[in-house]
GULONU-362240 format. One record per residue: residue in one letter; x, y, z of N, C-alpha, C in turn. Coordinates in pm, whole numbers, padded with zeros to 5 digits, always signed. Layout:
% GULONU-362240
AXYZXYZXYZ ...
END
This chain:
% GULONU-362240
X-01194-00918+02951-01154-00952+02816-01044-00857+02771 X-00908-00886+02708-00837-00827+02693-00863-00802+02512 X-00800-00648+02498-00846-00576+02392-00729-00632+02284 X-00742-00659+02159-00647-00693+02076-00532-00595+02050 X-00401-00584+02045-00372-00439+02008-00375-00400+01837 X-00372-00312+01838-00369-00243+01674-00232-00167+01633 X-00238-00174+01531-00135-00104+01484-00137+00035+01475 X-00012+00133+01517+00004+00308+01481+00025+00348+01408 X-00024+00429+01368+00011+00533+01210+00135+00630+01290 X+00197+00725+01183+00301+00751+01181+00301+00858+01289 X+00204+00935+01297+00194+01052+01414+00188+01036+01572 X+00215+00911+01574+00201+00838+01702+00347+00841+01710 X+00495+00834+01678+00641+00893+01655+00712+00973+01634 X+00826+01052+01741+00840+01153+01702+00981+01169+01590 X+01044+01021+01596+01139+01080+01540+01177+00938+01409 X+01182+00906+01327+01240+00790+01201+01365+00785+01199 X+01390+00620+01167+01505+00636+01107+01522+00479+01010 X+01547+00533+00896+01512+00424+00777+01641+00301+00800 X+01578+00183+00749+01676+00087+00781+01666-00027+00708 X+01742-00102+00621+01704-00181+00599+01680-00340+00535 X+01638-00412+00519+01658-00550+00536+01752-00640+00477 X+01799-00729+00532+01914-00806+00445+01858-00984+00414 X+01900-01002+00300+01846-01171+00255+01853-01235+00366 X+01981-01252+00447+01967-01356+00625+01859-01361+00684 X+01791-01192+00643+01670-01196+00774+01550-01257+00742 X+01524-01337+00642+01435-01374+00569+01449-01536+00691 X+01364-01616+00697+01290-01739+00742+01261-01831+00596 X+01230-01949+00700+01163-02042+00530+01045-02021+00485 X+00986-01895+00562+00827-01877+00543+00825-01751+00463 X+00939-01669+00410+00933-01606+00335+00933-01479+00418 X+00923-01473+00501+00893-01345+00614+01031-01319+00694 X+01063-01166+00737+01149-01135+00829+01132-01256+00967 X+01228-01303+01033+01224-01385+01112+01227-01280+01236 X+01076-01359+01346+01044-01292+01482+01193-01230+01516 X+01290-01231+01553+01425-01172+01675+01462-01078+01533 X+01441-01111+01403+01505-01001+01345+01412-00829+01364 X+01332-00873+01424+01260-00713+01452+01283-00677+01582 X+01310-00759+01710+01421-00690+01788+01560-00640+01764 X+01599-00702+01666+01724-00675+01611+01698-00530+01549 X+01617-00501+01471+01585-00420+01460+01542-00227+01534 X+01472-00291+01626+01412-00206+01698+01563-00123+01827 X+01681-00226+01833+01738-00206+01896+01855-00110+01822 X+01902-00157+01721+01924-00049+01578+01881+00054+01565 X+01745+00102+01574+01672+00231+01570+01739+00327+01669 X+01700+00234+01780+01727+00309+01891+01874+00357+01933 X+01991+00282+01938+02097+00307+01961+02136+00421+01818 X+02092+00367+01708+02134+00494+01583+02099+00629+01655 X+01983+00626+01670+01971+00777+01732+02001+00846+01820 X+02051+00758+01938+02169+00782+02080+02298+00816+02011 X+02353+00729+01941+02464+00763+01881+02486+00851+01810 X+02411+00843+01668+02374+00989+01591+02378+01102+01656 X+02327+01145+01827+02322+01281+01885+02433+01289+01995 X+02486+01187+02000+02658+01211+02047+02608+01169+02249 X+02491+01147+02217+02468+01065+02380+02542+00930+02426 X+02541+00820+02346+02575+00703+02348+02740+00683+02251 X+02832+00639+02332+02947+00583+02301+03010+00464+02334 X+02977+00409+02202+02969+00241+02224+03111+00214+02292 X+03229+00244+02202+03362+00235+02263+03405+00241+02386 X+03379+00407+02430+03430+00449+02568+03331+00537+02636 X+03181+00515+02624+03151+00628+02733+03123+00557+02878 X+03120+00617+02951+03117+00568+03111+02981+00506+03126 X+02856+00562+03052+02760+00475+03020+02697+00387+02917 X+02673+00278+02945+02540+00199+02895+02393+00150+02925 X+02313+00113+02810+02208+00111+02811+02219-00075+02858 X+02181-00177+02914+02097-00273+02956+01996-00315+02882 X+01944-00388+02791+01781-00410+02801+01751-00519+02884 X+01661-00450+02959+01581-00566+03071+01447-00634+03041 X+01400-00586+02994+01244-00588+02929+01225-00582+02755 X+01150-00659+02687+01130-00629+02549+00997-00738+02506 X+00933-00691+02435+00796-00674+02392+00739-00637+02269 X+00694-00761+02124+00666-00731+02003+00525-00756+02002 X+00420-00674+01944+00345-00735+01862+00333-00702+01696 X+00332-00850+01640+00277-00865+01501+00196-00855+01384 X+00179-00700+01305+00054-00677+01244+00020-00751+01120 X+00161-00707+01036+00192-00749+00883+00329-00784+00883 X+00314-00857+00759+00446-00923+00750+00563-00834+00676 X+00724-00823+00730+00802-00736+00652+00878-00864+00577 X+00978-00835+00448+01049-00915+00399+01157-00855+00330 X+01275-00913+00309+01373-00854+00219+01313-00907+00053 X+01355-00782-00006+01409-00608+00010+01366-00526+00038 X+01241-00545+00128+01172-00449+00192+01250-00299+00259 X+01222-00183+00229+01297-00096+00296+01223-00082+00402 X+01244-00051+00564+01235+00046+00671+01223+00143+00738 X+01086+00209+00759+01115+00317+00887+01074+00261+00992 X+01165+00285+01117+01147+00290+01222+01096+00401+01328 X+00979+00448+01334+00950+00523+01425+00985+00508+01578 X+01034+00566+01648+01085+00582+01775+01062+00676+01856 X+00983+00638+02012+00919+00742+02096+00959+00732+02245 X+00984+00793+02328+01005+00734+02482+00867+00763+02552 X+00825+00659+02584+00708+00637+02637+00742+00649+02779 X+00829+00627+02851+00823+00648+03019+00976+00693+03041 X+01025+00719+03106+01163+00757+03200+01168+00817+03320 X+01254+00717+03333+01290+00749+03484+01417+00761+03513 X+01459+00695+03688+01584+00848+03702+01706+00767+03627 X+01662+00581+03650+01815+00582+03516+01719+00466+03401 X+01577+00491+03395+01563+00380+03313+01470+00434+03153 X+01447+00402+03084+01403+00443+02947+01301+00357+02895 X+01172+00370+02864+01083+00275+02825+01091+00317+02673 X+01160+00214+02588+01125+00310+02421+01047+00212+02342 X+00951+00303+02268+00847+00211+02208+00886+00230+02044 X+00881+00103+01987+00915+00132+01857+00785+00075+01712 X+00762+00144+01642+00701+00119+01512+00776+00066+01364 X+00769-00040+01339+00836-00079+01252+00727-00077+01109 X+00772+00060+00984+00646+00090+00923+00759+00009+00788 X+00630-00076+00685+00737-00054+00541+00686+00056+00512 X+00825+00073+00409+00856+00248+00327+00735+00254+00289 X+00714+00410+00341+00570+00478+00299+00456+00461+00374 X+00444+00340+00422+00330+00344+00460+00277+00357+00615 X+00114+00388+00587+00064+00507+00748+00032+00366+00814 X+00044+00297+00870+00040+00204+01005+00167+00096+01003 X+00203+00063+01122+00297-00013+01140+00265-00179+01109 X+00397-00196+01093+00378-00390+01040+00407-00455+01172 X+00451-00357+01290+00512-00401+01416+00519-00324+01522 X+00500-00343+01645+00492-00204+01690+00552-00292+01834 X+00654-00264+01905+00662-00317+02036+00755-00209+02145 X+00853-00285+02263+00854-00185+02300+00966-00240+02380 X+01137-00198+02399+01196-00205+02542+01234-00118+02654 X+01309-00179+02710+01318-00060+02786+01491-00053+02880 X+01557+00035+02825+01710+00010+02864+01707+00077+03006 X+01794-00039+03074+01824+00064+03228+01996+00088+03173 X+01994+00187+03221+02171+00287+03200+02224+00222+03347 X+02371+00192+03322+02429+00159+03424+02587+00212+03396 X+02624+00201+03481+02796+00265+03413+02839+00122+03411 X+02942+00144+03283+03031+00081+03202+03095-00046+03314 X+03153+00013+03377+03240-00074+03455+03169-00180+03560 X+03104-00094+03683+03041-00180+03755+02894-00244+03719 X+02837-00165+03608+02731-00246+03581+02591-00193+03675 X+02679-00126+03764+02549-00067+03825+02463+00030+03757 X+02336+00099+03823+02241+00189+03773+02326+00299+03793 X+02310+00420+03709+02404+00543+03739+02229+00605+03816 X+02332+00671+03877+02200+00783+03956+02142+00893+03900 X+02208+00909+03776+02043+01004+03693+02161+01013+03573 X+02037+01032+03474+02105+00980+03319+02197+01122+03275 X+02311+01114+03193+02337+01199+03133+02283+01290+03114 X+02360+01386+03064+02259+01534+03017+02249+01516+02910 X+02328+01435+02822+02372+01426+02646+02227+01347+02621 X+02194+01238+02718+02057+01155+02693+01924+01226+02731 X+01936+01308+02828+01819+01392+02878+01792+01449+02766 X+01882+01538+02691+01883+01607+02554+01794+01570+02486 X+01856+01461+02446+01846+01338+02322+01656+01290+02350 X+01647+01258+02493+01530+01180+02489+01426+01301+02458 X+01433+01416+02504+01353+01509+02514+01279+01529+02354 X+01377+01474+02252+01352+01459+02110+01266+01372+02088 X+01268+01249+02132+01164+01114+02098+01090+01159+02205 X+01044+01226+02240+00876+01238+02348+00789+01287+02226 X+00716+01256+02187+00600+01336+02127+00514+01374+02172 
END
């Protein structure tokens, strides 16, 4: 029998970053629409690559891939709802990143969302896997481990 999952409170993240909703993302059901919380979660994550000078969308020799991605649904978010995004690296390896994300509304201790992808780094050009990640990301990830 498989276990239902539950939602995380905030100490389960090591690092936030507030974000937040626009009228588009709304559905006819009144609710953020399912892909707008990958949309989301992928936002979190690149803000904080970028923010620490790891990730350069323009010109750095690397990028992130997502190969894998994975939501589950606790509570419902909606615009004008504000955003934190809690953000943690749950696995890494020599070029790949498992990041798990918590999507909390403002203030409050458990998530409305909690899922998870996982970018493989490849260089820019050929697309291939680089053979071990930056130092700027080693940095960086060493921050989201809790």
């Amino acid at each position: 029998m498989t276990t239902r999952p539950q939602p995380d409170g905030r100490e389960a993240y090591a690092r936030f970053v507030p974000l937040t909703t626009r009228w588009m993302d709304n559905d006819v059901y009144g609710h953020l629409n399912n892909v707008v919380y990958y949309s989301l979660f992928d936002t979190a994550v690149n803000s904080l690559l970028i923010e620490a000078g790891a990730l350069d969308i323009h010109g750095g020799a690397v990028i992130g891939l997502v190969v894998e991605t994975h939501c589950n649904f606790f509570e419902s978010l909606a615009f004008p709802q504000r955003i934190e995004a809690g953000v943690r690296v749950a696995q890494q390896g020599r070029s790949s990143v498992r990041y798990e994300i918590g999507l909390f509304a403002e203030g409050a201790q458990s998530c409305a969302a909690r899922g998870h992808f996982v970018h493989v780094y490849v260089d820019r050009d050929s697309r291939r896997p680089v053979a071990a990640l930056p130092d700027a990301y080693l940095q960086t990830l060493k921050t989201l481990t809790p």
